[in-house]
Biopython code that builds the backbone (N, CA, C, O; Angstrom):
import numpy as np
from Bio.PDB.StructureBuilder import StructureBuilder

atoms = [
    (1, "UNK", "N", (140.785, 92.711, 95.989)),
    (1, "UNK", "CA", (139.550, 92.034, 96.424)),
    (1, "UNK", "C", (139.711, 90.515, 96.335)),
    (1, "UNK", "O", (139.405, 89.860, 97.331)),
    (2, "UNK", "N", (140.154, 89.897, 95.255)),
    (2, "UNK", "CA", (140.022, 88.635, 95.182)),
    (2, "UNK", "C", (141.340, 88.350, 95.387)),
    (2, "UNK", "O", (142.314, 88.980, 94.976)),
    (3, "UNK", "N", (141.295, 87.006, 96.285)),
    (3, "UNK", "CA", (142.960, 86.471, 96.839)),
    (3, "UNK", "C", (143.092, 85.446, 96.380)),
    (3, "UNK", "O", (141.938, 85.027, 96.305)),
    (4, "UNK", "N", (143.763, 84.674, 95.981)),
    (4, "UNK", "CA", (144.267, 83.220, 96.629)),
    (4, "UNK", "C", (145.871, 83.028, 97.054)),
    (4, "UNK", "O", (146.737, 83.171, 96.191)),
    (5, "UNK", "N", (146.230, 82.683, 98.479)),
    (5, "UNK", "CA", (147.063, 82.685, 98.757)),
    (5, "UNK", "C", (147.410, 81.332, 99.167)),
    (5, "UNK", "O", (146.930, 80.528, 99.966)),
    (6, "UNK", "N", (148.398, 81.337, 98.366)),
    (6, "UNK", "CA", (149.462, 80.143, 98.336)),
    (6, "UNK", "C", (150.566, 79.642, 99.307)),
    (6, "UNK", "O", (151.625, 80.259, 99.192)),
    (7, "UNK", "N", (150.547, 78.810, 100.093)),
    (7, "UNK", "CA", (151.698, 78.062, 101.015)),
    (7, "UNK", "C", (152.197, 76.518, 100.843)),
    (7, "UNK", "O", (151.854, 75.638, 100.054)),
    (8, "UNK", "N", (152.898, 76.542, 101.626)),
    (8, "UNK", "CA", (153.692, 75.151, 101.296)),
    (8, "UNK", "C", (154.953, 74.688, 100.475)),
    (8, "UNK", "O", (155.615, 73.696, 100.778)),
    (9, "UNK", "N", (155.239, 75.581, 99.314)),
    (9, "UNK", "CA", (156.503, 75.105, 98.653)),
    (9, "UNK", "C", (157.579, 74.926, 99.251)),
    (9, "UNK", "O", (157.457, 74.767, 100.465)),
    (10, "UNK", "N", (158.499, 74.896, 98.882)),
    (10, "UNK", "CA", (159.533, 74.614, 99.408)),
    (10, "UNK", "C", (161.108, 73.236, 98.601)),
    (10, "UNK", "O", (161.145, 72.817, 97.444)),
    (11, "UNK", "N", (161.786, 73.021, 99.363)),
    (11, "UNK", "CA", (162.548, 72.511, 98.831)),
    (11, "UNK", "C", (162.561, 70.898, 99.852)),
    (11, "UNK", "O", (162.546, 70.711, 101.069)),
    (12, "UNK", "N", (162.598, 69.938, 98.651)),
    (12, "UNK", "CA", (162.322, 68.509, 99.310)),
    (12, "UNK", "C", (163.324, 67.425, 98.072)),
    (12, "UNK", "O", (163.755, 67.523, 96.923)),
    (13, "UNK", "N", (163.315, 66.653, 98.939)),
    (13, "UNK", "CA", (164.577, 65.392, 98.235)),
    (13, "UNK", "C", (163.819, 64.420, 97.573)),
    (13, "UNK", "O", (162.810, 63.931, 98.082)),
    (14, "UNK", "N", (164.355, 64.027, 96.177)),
    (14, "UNK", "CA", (163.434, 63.155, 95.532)),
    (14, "UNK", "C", (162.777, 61.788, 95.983)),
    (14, "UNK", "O", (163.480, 61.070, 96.695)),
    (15, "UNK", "N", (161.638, 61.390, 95.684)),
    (15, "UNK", "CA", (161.421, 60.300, 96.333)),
    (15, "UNK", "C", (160.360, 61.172, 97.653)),
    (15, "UNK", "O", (159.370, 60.533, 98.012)),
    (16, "UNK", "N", (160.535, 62.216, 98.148)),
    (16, "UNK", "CA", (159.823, 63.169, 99.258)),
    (16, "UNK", "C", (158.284, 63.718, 98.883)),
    (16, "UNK", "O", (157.900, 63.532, 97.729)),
    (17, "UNK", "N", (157.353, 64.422, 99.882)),
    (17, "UNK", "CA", (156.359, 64.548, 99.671)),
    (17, "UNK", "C", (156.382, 65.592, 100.730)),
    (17, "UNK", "O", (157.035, 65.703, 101.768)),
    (18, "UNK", "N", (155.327, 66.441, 100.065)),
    (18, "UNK", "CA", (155.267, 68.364, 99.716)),
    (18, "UNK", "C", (154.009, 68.216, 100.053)),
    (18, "UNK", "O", (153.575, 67.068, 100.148)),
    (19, "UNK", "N", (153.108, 69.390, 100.321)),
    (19, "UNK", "CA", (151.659, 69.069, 100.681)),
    (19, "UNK", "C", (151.236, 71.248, 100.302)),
    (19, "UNK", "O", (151.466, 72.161, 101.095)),
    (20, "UNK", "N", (150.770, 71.343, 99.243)),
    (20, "UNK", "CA", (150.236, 72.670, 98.761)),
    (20, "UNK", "C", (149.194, 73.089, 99.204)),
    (20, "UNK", "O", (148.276, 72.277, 99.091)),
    (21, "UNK", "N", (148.772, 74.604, 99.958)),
    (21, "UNK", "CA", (147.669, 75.300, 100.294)),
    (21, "UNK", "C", (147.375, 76.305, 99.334)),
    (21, "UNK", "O", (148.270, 76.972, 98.814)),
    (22, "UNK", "N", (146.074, 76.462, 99.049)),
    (22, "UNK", "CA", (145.333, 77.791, 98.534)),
    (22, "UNK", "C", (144.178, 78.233, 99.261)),
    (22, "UNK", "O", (143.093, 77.660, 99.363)),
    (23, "UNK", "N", (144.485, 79.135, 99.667)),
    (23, "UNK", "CA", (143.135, 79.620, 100.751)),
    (23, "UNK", "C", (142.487, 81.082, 99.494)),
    (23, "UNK", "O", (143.187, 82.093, 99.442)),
    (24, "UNK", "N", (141.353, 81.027, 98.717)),
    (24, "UNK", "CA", (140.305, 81.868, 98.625)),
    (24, "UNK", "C", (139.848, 83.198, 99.729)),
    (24, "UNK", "O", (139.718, 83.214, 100.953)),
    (25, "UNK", "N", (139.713, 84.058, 98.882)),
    (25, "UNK", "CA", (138.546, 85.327, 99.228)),
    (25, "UNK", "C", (138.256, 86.128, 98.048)),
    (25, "UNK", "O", (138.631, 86.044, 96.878)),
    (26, "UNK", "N", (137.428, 86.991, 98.718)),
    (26, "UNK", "CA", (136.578, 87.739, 97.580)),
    (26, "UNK", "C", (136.170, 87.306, 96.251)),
    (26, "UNK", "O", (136.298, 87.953, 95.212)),
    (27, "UNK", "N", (135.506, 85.779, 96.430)),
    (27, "UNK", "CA", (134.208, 85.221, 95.307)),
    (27, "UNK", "C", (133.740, 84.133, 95.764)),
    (27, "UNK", "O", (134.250, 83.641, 96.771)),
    (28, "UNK", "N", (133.020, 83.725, 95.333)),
    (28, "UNK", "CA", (132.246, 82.644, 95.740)),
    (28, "UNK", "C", (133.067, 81.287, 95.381)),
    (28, "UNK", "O", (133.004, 80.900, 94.214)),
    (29, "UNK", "N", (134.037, 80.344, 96.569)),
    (29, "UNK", "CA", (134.591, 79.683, 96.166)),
    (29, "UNK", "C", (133.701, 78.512, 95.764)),
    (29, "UNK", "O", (134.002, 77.913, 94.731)),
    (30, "UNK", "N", (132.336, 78.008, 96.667)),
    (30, "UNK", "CA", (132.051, 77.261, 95.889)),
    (30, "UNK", "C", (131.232, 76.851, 94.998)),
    (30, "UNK", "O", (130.423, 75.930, 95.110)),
    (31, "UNK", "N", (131.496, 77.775, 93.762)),
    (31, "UNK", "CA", (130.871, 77.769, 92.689)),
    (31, "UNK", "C", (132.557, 77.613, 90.987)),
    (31, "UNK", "O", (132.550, 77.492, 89.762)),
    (32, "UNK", "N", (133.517, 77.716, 91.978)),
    (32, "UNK", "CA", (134.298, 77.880, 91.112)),
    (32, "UNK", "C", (135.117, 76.293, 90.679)),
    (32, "UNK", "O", (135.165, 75.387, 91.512)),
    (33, "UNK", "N", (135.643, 76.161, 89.460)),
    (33, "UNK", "CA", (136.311, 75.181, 89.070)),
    (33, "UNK", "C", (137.873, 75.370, 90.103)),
    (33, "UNK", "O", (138.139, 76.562, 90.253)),
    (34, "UNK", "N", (138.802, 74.487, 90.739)),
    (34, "UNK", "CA", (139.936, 74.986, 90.982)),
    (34, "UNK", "C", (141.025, 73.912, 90.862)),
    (34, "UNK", "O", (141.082, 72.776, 91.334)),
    (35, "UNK", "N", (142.181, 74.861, 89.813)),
    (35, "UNK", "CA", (143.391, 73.495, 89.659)),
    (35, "UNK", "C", (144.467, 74.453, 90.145)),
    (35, "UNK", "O", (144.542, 75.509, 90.772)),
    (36, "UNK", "N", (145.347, 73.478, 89.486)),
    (36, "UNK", "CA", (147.191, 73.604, 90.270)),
    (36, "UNK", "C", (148.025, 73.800, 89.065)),
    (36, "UNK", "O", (147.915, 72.837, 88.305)),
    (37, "UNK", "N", (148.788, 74.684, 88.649)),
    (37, "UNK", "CA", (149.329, 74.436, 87.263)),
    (37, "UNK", "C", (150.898, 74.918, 87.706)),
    (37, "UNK", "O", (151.287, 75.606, 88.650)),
    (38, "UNK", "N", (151.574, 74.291, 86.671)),
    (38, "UNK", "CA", (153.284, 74.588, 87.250)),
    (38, "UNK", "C", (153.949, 75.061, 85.971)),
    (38, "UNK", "O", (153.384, 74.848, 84.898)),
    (39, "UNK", "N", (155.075, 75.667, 86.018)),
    (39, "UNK", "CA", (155.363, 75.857, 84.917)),
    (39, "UNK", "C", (157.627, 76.227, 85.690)),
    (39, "UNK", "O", (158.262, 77.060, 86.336)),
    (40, "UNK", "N", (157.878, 74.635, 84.812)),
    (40, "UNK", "CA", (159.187, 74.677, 85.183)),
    (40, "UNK", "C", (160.253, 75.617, 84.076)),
    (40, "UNK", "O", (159.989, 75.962, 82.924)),
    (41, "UNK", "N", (161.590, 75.892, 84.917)),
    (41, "UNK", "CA", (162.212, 76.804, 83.519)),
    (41, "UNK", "C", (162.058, 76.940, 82.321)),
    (41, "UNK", "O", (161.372, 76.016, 81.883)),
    (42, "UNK", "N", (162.316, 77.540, 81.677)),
    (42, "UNK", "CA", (162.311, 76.923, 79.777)),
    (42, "UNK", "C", (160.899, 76.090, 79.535)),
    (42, "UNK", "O", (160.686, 75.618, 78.418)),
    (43, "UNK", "N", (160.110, 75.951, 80.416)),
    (43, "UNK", "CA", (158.901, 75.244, 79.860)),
    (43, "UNK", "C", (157.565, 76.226, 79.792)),
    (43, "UNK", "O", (157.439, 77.334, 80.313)),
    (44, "UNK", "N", (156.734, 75.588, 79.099)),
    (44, "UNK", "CA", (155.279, 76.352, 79.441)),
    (44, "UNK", "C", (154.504, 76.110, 80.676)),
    (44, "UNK", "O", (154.780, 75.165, 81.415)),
    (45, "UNK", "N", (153.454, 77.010, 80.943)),
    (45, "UNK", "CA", (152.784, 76.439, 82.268)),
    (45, "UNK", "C", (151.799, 75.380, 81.744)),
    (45, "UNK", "O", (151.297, 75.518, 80.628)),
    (46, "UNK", "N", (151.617, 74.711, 82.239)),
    (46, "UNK", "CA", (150.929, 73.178, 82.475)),
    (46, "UNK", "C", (150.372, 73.115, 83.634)),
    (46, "UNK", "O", (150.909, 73.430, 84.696)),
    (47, "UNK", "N", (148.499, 72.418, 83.376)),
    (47, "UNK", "CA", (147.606, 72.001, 84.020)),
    (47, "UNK", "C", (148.768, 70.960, 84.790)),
    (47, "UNK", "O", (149.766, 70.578, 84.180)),
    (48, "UNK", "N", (148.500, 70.596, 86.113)),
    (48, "UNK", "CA", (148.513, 69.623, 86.704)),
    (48, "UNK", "C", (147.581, 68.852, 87.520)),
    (48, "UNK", "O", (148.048, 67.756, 87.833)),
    (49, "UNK", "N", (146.423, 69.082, 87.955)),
    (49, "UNK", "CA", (145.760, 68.919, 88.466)),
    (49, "UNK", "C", (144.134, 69.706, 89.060)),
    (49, "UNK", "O", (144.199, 70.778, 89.661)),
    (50, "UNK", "N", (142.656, 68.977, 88.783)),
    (50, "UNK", "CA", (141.852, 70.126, 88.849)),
    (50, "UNK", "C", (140.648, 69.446, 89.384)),
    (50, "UNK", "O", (140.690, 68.224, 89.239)),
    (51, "UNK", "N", (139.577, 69.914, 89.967)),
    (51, "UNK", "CA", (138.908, 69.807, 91.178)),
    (51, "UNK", "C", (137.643, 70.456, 90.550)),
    (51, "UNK", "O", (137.822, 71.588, 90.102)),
    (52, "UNK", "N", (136.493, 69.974, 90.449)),
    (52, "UNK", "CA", (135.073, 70.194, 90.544)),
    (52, "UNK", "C", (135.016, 71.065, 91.225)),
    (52, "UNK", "O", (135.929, 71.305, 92.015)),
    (53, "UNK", "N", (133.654, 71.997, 91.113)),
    (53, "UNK", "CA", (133.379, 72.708, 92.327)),
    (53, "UNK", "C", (132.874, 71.963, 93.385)),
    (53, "UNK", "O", (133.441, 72.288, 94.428)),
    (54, "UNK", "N", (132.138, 71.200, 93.523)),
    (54, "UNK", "CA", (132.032, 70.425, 94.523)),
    (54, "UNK", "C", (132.694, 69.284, 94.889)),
    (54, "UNK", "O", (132.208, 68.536, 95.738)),
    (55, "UNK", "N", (133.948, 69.010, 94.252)),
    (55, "UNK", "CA", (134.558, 68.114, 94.433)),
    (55, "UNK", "C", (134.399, 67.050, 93.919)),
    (55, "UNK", "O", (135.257, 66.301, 94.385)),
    (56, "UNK", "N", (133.695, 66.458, 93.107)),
    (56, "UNK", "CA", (133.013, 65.317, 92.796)),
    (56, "UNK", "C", (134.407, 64.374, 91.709)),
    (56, "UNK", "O", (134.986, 63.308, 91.916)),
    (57, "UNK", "N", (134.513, 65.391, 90.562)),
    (57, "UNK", "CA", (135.192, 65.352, 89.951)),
    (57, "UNK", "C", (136.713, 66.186, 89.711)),
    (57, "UNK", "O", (136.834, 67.408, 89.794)),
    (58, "UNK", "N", (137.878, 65.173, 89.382)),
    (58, "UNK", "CA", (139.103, 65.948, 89.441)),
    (58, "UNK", "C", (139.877, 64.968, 88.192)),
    (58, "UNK", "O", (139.567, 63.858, 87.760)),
    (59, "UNK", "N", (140.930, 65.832, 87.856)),
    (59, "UNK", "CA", (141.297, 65.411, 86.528)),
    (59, "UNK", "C", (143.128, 65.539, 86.884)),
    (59, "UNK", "O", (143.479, 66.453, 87.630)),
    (60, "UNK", "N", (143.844, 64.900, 86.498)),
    (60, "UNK", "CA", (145.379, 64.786, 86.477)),
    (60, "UNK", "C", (146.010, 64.612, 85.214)),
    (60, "UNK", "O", (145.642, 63.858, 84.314)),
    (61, "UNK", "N", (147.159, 65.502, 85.226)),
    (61, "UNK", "CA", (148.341, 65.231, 84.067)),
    (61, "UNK", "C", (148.728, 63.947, 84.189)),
    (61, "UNK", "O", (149.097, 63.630, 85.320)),
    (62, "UNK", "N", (148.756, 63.002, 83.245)),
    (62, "UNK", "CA", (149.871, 61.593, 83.095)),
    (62, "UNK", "C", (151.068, 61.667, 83.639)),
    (62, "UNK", "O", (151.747, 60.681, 83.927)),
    (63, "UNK", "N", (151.465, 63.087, 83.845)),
    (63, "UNK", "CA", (152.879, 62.914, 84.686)),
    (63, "UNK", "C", (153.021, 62.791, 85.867)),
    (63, "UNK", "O", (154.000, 62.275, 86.406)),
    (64, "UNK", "N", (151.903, 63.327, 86.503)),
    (64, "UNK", "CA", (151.136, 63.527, 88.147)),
    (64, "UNK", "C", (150.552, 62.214, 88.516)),
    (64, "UNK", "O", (150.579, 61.939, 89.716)),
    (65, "UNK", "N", (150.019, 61.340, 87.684)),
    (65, "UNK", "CA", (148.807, 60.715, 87.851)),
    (65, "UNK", "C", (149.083, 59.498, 88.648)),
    (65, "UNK", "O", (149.884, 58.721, 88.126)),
    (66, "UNK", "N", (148.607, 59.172, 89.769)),
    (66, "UNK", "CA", (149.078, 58.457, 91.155)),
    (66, "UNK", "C", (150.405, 58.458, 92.103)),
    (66, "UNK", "O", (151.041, 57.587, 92.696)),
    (67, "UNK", "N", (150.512, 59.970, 91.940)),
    (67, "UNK", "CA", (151.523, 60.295, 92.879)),
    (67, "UNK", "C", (150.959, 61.897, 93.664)),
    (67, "UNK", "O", (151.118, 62.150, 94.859)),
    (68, "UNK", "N", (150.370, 62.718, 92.767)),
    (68, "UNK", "CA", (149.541, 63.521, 93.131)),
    (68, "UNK", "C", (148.355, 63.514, 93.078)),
    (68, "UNK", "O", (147.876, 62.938, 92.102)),
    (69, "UNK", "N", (147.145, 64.306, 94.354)),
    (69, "UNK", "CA", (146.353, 64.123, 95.176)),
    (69, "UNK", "C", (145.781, 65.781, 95.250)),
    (69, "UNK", "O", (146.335, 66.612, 95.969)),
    (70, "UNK", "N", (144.675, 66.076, 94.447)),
    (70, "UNK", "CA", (143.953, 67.399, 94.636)),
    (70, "UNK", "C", (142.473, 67.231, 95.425)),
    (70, "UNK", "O", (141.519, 66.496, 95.169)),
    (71, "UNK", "N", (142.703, 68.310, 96.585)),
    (71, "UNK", "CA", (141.113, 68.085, 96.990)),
    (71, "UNK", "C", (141.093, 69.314, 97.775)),
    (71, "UNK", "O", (142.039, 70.091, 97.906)),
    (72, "UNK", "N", (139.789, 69.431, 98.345)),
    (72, "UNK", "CA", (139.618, 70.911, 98.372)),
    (72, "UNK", "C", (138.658, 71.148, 99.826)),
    (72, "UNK", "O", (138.170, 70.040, 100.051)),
    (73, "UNK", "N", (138.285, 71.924, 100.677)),
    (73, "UNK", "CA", (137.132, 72.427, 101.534)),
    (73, "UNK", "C", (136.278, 73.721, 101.341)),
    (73, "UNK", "O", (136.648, 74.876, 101.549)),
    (74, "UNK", "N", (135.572, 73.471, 101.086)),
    (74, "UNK", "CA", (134.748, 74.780, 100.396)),
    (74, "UNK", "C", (134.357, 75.139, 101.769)),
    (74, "UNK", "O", (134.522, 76.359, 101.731)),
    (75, "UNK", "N", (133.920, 74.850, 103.027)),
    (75, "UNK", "CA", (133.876, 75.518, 104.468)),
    (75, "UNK", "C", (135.000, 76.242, 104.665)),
    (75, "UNK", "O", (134.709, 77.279, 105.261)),
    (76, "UNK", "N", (136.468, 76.135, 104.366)),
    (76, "UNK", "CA", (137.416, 76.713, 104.631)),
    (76, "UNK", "C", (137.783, 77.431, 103.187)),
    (76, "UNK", "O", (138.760, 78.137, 103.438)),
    (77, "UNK", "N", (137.458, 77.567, 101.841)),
    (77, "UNK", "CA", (137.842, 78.107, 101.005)),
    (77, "UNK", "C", (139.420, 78.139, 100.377)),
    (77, "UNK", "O", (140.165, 78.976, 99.869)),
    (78, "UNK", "N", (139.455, 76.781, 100.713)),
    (78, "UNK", "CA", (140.786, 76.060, 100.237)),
    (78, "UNK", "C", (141.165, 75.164, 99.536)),
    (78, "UNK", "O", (141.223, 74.213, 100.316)),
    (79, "UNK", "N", (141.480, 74.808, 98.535)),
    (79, "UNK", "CA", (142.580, 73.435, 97.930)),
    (79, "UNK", "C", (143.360, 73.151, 97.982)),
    (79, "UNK", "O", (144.021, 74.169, 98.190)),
    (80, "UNK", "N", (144.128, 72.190, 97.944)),
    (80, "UNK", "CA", (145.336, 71.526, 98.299)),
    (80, "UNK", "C", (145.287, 70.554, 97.259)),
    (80, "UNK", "O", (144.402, 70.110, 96.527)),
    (81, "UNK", "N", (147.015, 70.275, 97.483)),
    (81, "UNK", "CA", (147.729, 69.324, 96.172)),
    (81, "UNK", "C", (148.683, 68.671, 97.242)),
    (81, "UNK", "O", (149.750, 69.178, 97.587)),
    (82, "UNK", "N", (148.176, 67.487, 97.725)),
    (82, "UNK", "CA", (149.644, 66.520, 97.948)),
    (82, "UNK", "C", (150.339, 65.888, 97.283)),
    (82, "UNK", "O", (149.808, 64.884, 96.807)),
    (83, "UNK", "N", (151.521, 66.091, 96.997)),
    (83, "UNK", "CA", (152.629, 65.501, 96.122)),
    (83, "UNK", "C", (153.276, 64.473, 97.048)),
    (83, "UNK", "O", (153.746, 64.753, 98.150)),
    (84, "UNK", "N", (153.260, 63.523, 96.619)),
    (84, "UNK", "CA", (153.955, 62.241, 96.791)),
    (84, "UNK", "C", (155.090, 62.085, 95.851)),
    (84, "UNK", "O", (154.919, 62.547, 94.723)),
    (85, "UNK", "N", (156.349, 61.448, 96.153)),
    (85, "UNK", "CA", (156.826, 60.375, 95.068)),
    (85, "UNK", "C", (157.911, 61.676, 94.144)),
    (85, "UNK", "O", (158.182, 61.675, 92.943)),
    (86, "UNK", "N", (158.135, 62.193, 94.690)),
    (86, "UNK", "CA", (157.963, 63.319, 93.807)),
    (86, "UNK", "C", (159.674, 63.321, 93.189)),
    (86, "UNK", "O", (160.373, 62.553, 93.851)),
    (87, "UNK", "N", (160.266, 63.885, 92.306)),
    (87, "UNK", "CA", (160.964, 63.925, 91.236)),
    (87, "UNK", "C", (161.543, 65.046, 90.682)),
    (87, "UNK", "O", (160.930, 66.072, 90.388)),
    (88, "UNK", "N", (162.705, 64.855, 90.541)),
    (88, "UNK", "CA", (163.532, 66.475, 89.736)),
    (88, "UNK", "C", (162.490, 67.100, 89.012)),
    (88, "UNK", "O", (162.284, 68.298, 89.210)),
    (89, "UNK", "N", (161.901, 66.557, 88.317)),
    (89, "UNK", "CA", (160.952, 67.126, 87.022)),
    (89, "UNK", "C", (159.976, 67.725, 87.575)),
    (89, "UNK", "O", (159.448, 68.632, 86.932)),
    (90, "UNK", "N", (159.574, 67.467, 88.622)),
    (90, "UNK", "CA", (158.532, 68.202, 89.324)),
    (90, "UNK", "C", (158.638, 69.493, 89.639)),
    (90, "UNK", "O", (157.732, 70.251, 89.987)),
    (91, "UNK", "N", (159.826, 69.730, 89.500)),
    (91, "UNK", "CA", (160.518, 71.041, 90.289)),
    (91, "UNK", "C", (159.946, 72.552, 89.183)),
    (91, "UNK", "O", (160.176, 72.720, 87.986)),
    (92, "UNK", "N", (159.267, 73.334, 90.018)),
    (92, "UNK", "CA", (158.696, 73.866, 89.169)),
    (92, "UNK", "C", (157.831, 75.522, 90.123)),
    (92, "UNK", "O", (157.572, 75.601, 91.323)),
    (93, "UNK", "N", (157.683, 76.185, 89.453)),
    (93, "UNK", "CA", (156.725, 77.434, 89.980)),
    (93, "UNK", "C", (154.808, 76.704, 90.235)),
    (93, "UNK", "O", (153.933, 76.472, 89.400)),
    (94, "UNK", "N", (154.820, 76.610, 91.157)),
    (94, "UNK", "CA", (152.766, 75.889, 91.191)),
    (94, "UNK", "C", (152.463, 77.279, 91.490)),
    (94, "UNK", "O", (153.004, 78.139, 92.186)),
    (95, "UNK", "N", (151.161, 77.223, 90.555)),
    (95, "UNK", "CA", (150.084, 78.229, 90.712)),
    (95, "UNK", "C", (148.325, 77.590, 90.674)),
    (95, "UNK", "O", (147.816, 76.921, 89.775)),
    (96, "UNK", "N", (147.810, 77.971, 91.708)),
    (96, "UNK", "CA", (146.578, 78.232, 92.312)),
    (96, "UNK", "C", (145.508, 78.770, 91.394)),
    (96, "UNK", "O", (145.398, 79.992, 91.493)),
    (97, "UNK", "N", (144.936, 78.375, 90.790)),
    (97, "UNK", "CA", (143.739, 79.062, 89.464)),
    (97, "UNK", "C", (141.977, 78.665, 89.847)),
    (97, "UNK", "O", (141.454, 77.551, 89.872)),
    (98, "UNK", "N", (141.533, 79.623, 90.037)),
    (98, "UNK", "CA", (140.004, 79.429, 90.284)),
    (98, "UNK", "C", (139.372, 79.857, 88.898)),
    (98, "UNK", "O", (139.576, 80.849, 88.198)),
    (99, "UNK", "N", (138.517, 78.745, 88.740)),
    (99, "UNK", "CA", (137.982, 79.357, 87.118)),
    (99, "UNK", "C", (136.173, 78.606, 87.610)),
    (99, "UNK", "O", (135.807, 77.552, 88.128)),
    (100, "UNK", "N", (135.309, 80.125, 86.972)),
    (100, "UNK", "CA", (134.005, 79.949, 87.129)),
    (100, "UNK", "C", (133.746, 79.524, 85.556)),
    (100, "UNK", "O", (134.324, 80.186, 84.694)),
    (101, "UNK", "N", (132.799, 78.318, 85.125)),
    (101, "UNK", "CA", (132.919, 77.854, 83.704)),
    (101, "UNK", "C", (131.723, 78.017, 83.503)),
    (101, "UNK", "O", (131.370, 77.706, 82.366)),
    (102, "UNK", "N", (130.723, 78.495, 84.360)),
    (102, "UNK", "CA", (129.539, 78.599, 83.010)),
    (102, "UNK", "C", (128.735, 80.027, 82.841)),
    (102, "UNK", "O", (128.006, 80.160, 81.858)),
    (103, "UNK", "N", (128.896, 81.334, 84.014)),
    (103, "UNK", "CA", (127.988, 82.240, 84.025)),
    (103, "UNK", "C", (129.144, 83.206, 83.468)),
    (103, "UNK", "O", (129.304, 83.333, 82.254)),
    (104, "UNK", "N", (130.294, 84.181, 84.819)),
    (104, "UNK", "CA", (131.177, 85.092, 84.212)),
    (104, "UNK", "C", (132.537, 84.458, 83.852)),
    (104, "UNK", "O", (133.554, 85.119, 83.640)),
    (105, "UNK", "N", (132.447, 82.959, 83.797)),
    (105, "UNK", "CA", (134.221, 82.536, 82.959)),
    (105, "UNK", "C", (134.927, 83.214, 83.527)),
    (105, "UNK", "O", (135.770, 83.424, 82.655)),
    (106, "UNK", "N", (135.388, 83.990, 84.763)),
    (106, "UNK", "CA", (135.813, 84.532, 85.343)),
    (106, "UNK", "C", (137.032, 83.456, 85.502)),
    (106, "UNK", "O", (136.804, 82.270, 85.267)),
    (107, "UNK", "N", (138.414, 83.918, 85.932)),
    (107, "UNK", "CA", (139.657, 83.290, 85.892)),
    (107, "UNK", "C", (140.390, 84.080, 86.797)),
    (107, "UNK", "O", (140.441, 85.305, 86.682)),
    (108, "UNK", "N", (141.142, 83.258, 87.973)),
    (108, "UNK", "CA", (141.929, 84.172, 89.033)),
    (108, "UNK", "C", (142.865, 83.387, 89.189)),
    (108, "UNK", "O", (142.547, 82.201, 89.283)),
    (109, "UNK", "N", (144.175, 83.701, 89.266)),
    (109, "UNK", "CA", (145.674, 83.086, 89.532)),
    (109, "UNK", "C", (146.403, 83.394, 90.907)),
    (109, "UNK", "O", (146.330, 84.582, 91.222)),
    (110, "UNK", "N", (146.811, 82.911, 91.433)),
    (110, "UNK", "CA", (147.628, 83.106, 92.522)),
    (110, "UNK", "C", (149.458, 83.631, 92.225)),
    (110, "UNK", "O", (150.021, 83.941, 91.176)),
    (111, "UNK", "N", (149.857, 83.565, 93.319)),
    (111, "UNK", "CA", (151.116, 84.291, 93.074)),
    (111, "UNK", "C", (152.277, 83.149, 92.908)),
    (111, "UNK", "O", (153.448, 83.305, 92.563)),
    (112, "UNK", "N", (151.628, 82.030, 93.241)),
    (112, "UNK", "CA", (153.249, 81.077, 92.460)),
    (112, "UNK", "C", (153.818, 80.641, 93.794)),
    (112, "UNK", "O", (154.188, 81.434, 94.660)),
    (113, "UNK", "N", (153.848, 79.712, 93.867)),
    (113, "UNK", "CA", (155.635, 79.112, 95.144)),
    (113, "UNK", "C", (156.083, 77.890, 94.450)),
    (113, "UNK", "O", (155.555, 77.014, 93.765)),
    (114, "UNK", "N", (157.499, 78.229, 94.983)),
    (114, "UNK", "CA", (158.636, 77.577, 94.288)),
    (114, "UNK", "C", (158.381, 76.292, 94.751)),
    (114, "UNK", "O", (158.441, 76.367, 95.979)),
    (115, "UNK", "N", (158.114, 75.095, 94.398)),
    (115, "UNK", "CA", (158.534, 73.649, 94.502)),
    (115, "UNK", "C", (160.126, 73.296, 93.874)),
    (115, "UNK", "O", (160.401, 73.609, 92.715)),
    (116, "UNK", "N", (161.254, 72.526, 94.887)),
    (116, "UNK", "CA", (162.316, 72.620, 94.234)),
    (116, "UNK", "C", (162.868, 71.089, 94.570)),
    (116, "UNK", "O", (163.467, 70.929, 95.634)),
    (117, "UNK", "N", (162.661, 69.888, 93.619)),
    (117, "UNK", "CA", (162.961, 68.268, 93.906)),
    (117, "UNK", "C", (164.446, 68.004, 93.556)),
    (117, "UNK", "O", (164.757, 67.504, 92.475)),
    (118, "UNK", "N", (165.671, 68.474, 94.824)),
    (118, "UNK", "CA", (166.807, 67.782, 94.808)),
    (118, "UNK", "C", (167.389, 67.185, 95.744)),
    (118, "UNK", "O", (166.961, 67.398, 96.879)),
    (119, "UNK", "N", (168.202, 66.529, 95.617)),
    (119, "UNK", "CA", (169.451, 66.026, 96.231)),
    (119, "UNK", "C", (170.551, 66.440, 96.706)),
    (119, "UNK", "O", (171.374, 65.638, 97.146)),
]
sb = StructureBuilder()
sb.init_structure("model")
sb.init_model(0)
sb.init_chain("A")
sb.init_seg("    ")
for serial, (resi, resn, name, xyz) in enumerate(atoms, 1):
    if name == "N":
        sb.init_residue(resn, " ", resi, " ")
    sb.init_atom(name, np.array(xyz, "f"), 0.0, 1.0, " ", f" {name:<3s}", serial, name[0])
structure = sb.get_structure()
């Protein structure tokens, strides 16, 4: 019932810029909180980036912070993450997370695409 499907990863040269889709179904996207979280080898997953339900407000990792770009269309039931600038370290699994924060705290993950920053 509930989707979010993920496009865009791929493999790009440092210094390059990547542009991430999440397209929503089955809940009410706009009522939901929605970020971007990555989680490179050997590391934990990590917030990177996160989006109001209405957009108003969005929040970034210090490692992201003026090189990546979260924003969203609640007519189309989508968010996006443009990566700019981007860096070996970046290189990582992104996942798609819709989180409702005040009635059912409800939490939905997507399936992951590979971002891969080499040379």
């Amino acid at each position: 019932q509930v989707q979010l499907v993920e496009s865009g990863g791929g493999l790009v040269q440092p210094g390059g810029s990547l542009s991430l889709s999440c397209i929503a179904s089955g809940f009410t996207f706009r009522h939901y909180t929605m970020s971007w979280y990555r989680q490179a080898p050997g590391k934990e997953r990590e917030l990177v980036a996160a989006i109001s339900s209405a957009g108003s407000s969005k929040n970034y990792a210090d490692s992201v912070k003026g090189r990546f770009a979260i924003s969203r269309d609640n007519a189309k039931n989508t968010v996006y993450l443009q990566m700019n600038s981007l860096k070996p370290e970046d290189t990582a699994v992104y996942y798609c997370k819709a989180s409702e924060e005040w009635v059912s705290r409800n939490n939905y993950w997507g399936q992951g695409t590979q971002v891969t920053v080499s040379s």
